[in-house]
LUMKE-554803 format. One line per field, with one value per residue (C-alpha): residue number from 1; y negated, x negated, z negated. Coordinates in nm, 3 decimals. Layout:
N
resi [NUM:...]
Y [Y:...]
X [X:...]
Z [Z:...]
This chain:
332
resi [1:2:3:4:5:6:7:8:9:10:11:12:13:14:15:16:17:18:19:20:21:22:23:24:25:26:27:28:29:30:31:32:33:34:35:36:37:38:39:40:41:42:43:44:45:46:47:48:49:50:51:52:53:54:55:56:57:58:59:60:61:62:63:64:65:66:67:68:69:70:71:72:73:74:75:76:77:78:79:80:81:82:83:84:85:86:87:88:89:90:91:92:93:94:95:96:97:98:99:100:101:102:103:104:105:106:107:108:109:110:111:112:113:114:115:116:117:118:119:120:121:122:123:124:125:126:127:128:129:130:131:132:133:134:135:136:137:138:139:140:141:142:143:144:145:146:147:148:149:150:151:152:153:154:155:156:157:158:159:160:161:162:163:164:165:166:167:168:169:170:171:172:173:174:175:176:177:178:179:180:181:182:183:184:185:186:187:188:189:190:191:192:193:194:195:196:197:198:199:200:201:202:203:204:205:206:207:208:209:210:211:212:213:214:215:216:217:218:219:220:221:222:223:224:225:226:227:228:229:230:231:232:233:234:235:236:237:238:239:240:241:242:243:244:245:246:247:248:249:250:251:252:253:254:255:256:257:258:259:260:261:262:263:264:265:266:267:268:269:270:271:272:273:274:275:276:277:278:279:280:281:282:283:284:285:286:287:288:289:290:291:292:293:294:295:296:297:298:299:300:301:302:303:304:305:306:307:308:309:310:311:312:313:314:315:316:317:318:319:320:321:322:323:324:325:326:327:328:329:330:331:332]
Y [8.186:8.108:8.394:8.452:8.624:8.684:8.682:8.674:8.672:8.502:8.451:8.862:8.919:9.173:9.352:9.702:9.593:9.263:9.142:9.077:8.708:8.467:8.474:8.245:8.287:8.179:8.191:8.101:7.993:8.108:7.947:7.942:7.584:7.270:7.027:7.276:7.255:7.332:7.202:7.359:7.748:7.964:8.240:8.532:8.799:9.130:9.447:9.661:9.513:9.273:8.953:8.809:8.473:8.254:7.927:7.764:7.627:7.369:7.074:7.122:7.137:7.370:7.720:7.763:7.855:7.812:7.965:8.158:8.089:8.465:8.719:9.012:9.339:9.609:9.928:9.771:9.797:9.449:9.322:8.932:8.763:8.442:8.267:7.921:7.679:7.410:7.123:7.227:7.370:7.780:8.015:8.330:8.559:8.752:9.015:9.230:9.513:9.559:9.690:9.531:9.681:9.728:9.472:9.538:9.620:9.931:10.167:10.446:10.614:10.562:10.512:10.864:10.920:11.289:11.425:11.513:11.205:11.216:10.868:10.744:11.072:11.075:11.296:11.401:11.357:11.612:11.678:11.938:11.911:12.083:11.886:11.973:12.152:11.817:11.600:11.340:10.962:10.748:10.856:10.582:10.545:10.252:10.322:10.162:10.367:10.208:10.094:10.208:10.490:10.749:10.858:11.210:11.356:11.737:11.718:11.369:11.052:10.803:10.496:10.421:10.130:10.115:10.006:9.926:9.794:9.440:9.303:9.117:9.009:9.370:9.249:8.975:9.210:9.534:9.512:9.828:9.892:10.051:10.357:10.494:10.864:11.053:11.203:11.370:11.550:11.895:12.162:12.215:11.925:11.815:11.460:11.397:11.130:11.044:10.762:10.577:10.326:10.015:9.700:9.817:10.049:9.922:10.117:10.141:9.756:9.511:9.753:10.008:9.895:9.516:9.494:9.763:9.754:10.121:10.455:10.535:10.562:10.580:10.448:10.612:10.645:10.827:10.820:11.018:10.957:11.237:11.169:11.230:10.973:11.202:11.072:11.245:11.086:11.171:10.999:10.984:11.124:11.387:11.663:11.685:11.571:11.776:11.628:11.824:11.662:11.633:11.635:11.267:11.320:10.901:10.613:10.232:9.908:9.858:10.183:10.370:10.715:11.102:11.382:11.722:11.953:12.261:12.105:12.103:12.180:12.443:12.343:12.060:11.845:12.122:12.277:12.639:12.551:12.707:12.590:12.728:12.443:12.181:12.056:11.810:11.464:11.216:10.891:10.594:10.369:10.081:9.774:9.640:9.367:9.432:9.617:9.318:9.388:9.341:9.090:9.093:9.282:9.593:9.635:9.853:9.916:9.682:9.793:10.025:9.943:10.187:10.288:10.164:10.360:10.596:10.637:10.885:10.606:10.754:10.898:11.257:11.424:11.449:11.346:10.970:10.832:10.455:10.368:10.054:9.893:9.539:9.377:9.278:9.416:9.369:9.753:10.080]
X [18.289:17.965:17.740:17.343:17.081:16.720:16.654:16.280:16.060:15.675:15.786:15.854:16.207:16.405:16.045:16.128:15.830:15.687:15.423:15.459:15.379:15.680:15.820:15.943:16.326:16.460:16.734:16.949:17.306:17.497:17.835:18.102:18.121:17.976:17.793:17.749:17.552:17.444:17.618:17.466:17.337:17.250:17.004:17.068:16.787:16.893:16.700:16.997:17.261:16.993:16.957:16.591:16.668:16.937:16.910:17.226:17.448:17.189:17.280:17.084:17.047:16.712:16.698:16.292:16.081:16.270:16.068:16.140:15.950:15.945:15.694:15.876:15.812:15.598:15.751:16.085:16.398:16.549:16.848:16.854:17.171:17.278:17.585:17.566:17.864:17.869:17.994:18.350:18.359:18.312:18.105:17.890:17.679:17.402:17.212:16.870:16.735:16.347:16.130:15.791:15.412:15.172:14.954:14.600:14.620:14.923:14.611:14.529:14.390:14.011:13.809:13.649:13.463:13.387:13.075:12.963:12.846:12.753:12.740:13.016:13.194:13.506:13.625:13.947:14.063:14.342:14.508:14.794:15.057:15.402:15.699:15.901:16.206:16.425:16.634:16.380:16.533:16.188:15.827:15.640:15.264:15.045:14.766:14.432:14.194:13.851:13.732:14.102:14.302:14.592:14.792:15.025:15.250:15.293:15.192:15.391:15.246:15.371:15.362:15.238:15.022:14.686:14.320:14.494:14.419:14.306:13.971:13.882:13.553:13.592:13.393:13.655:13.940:14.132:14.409:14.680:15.051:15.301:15.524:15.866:15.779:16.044:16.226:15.875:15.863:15.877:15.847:15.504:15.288:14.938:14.898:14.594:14.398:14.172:13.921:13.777:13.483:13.703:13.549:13.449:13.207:13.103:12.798:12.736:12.739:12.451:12.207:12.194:12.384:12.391:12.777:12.834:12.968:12.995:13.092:13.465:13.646:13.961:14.207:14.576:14.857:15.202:15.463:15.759:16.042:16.319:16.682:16.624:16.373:16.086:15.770:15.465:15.129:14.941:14.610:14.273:14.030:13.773:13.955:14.214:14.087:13.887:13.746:13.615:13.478:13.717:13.715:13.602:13.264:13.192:13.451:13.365:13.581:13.329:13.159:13.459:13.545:13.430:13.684:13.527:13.854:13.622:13.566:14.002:14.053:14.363:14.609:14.449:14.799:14.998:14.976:14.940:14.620:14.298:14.130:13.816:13.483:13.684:13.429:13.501:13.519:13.335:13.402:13.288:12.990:13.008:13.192:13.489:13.750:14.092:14.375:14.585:14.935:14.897:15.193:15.041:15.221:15.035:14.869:15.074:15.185:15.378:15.295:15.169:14.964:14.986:14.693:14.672:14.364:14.090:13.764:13.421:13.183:12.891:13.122:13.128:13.291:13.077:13.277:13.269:13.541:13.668:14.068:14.171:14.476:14.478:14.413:14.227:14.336:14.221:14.374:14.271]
Z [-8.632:-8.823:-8.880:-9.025:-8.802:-8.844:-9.220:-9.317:-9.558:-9.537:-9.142:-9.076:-8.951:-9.191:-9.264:-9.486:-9.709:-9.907:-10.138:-10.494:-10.409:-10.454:-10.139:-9.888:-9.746:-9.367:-9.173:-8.867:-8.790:-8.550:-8.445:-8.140:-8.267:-8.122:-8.369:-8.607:-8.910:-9.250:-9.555:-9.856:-9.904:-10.171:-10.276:-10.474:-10.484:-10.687:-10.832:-10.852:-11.025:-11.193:-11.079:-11.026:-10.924:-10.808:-10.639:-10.721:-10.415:-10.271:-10.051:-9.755:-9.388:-9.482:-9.365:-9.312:-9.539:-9.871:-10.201:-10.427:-10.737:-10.906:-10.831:-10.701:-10.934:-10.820:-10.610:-10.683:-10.419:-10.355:-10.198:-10.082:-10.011:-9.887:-9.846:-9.676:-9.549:-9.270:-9.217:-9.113:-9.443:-9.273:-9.478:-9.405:-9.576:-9.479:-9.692:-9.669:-9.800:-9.874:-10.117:-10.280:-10.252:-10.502:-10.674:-10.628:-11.030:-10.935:-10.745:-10.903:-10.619:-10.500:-10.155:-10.058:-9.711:-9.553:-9.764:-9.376:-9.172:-8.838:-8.696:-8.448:-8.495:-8.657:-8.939:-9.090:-9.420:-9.542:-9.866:-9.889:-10.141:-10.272:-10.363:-10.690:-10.522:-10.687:-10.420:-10.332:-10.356:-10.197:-10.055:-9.988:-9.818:-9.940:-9.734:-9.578:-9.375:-9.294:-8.996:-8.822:-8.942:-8.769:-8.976:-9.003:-9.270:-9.102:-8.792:-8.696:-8.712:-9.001:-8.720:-8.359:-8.516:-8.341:-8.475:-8.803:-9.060:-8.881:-8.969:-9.264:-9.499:-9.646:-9.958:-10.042:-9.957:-9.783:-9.581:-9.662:-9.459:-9.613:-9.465:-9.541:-9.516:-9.679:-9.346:-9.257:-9.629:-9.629:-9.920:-9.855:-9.666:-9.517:-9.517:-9.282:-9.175:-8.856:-8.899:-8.654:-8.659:-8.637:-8.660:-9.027:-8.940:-8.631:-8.512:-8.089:-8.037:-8.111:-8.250:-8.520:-8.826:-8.736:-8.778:-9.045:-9.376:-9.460:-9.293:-9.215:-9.572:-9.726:-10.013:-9.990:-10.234:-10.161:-10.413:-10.442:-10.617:-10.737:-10.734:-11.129:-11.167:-11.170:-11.001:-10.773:-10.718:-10.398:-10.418:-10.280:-10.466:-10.456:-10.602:-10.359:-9.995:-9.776:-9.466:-9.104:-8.776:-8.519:-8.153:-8.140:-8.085:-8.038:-8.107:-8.115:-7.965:-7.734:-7.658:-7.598:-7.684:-7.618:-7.672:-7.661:-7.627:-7.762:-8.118:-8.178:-8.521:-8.497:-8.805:-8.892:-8.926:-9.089:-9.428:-9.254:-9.083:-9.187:-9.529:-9.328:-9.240:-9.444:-9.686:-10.026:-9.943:-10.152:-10.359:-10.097:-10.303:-10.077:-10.273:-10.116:-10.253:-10.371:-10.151:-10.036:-9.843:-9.433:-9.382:-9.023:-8.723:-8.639:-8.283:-8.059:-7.695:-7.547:-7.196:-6.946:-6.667:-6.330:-6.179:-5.858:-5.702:-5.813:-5.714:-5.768:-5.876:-5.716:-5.427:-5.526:-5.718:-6.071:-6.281:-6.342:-6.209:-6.169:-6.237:-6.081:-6.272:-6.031:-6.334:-6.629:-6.964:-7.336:-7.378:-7.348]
């Protein structure tokens, strides 16, 4: 039986998201057959019951990297399908569901920072919103946080991505994810945001200000979409967002971080908590180039080291300690 596995698009197995960019199709073949191969395929990429482009049936043997030449349409749901036969004349047909991000044109929402700065210390970044009461059909969170970014929609995170978004010449351009966040939608809702230094605003390491483009900032845009076909904005701007320090008194890749447990902000992840020390954030001045989609795979944890022996670094017990893993790790 001949059978299609591991769709992608721009190299990212069945990803739930894609740039506008005309993209680029693969598959593979799968067979109980020996000397199997491909015949001919074809393409069919739909917006509904539209269809955006159609490749024809193609004689080919070519399954990698196969182009598309239409720009897929902004915040649009897409369904790709393709049907290829081999050489013993057996077909299959495999088909993927995914949606497209913004264009850097689509923002409407702008960078703001916390209007309090203390250096190395991370702040939040909350805005609390209602929804409409309708039947909601989509939410959706374009977001990039600046230098790294954790993200939570009532209390929950959005992801387990880590130091995200990855580094690039922030003056040429921004690198943004994008989240499905409609299960964690409530009637009322905090979206909140903890920045961290990142390697954006990269201040412990190499002197003061030596690898710094700008303090910890933010650009973030969640739309909803009713069963009706009503839309809501959420967007950064200084209207909206409050910002308060958090518990993260220092944070830097290579300085490490300080947690001071008696600085916890009670509420600050849930639309009940206290309005009380949050302060108006402010638009960010510092130029940056356009929002670009992150086709890159986030970092995350793929594994846990056990600790293998700990000891008092100076013998007694004052507090600095020494965990031994048997190894050396690029982690945390």
């Amino acid at each position: 039986m001949l059978s299609l596995y591991d769709l992608s698009l721009n190299g990212v197995i069945a990803p739930a998201f894609a740039p506008c960019d005309p993209p680029r199709f693969s598959w593979k073949l799968r067979s109980d057959r020996e000397g199997v191969f491909q015949k001919n395929y074809s393409i069919t990429l739909f917006q509904g019951e539209e269809i955006l482009w159609a490749s024809g049936k193609v004689t080919s043997d070519r399954s990698i990297e196969i182009a598309c030449p239409v720009a897929l349409p902004s915040r649009a749901d897409l369904r790709l399908l393709i049907s290829v036969e081999d050489n013993y004349g057996e077909k299959a047909e495999a088909s993927l569901n995914f949606a497209a991000a913004l264009r850097p044109s689509d923002w409407t929402a702008k960078w703001i920072r916390a209007s309090h700065r203390l250096e190395s210390w991370a702040p939040y970044l909350r805005t609390k919103f209602a929804l409409s009461g309708k039947s909601v059909a989509s939410a959706r969170l374009y977001i990039a946080g600046l230098g790294c970014s954790e993200i939570t929609l009532n209390g929950k995170k959005v992801s387990e991505d880590l130091i995200d978004p990855p580094m690039t010449n922030y003056e040429r351009e921004v690198l943004y994810r994008v989240y499905d966040v409609k299960p964690l939608l409530e009637e009322k809702n905090a979206l909140t945001v903890l920045l961290g230094e990142g390697w954006y605003a990269q201040s412990q390491v190499w002197g003061p200000g030596t690898n710094k483009y700008g303090d910890p900032c933010l650009l973030a845009e969640l739309e909803i979409v009713y069963e009706n076909g009503e839309r809501q904005l959420v967007v950064t701007n200084d209207e909206d967002w409050y910002s308060h320090l958090s518990p993260i008194t220092l944070n830097n890749l290579y300085a490490g971080e300080s947690y001071d447990c008696r600085l916890e902000v009670p509420g600050a992840l849930t639309y009940d908590g206290s309005d009380a020390g949050w302060e108006k954030v402010e638009l960010d001045p510092i130029p940056k180039g356009e929002p670009v989609f992150c086709r890159m795979p986030p970092v995350r944890i793929l594994k846990e080291l056990p600790t293998l022996s700990v000891r008092a670094v100076n013998g007694i017990d004052d507090g600095v300690w020494i965990f031994d893993m048997g190894e050396t790790s690029a982690g945390f």
